[in-house]
C-alpha positions in Angstrom: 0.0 0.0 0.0 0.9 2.9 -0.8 1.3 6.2 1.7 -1.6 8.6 0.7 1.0 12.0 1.5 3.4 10.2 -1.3 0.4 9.5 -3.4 -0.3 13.2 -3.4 2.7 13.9 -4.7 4.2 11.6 -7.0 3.8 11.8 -10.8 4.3 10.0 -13.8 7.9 10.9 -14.7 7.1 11.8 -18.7 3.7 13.9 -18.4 3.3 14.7 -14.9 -0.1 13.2 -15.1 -1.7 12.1 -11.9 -1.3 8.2 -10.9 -3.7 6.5 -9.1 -3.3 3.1 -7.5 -4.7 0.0 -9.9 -7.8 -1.9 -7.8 -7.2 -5.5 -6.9 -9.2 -6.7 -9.8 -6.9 -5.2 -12.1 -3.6 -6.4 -10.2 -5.3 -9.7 -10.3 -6.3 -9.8 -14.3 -2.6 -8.2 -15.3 -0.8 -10.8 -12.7 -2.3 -13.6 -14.7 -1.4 -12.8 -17.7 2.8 -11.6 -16.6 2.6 -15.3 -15.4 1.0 -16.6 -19.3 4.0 -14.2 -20.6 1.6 -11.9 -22.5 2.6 -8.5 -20.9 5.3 -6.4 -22.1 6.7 -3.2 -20.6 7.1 -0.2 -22.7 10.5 -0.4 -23.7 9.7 -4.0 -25.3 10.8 -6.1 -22.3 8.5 -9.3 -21.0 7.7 -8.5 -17.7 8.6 -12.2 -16.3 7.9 -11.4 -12.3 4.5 -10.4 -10.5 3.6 -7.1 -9.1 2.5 -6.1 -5.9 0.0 -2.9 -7.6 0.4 -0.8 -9.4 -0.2 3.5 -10.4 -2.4 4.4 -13.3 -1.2 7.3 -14.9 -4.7 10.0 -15.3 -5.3 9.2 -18.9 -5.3 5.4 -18.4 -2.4 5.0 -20.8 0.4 3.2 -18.6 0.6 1.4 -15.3 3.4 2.2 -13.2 4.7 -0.8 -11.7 4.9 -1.2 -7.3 7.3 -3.7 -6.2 8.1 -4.5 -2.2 5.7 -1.5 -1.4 7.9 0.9 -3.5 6.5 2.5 -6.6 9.2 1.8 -9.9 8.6 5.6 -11.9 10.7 4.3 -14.8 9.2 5.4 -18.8 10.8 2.2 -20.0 9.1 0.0 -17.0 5.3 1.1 -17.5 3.0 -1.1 -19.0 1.4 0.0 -22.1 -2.2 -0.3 -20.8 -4.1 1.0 -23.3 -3.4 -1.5 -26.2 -4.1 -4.8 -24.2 -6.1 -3.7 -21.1 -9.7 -1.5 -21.8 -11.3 -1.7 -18.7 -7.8 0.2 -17.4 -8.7 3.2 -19.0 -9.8 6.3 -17.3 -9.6 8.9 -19.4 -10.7 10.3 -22.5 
């Protein structure tokens, strides 16, 4: 879980969008299929271990991944959301 002060604060690193943390449900679905091997991160690399959560950037593009309670803000390690995962999607 995530602190709610940092939450206020922190920011996707490219836009400066707003990130909000990803419910269960969606931890659950995208934790199913890193373990089928159908999830890629951004910079083309499988992502090959399960996350704890994870922050959706504001327009629902990319997931920010959280690993041992600590939020990885890295372009290259965000998972493209909106190609493979709809019900993600926030905004416009």
């Amino acid at each position: 879980m995530i602190d709610k002060e940092l939450l206020e604060i922190v920011r996707c690193p490219e836009t400066k969008q707003k990130l909000t943390p990803a419910d269960d449900k969606q931890i659950t679905d995208l934790n199913a299929r890193i373990e089928k091997g159908e999830i890629k991160d951004r910079g083309g690399e499988a992502v090959k271990d399960k996350i704890d959560g994870g922050l959706v950037r504001e327009d629902g593009q990319f997931l920010y991944l959280i690993r041992n309670n600590v939020p990885v803000l890295l372009i290259d390690e965000a998972i493209p959301l909106a190609e493979n995962f709809k019900e993600f999607q926030s905004g416009p």
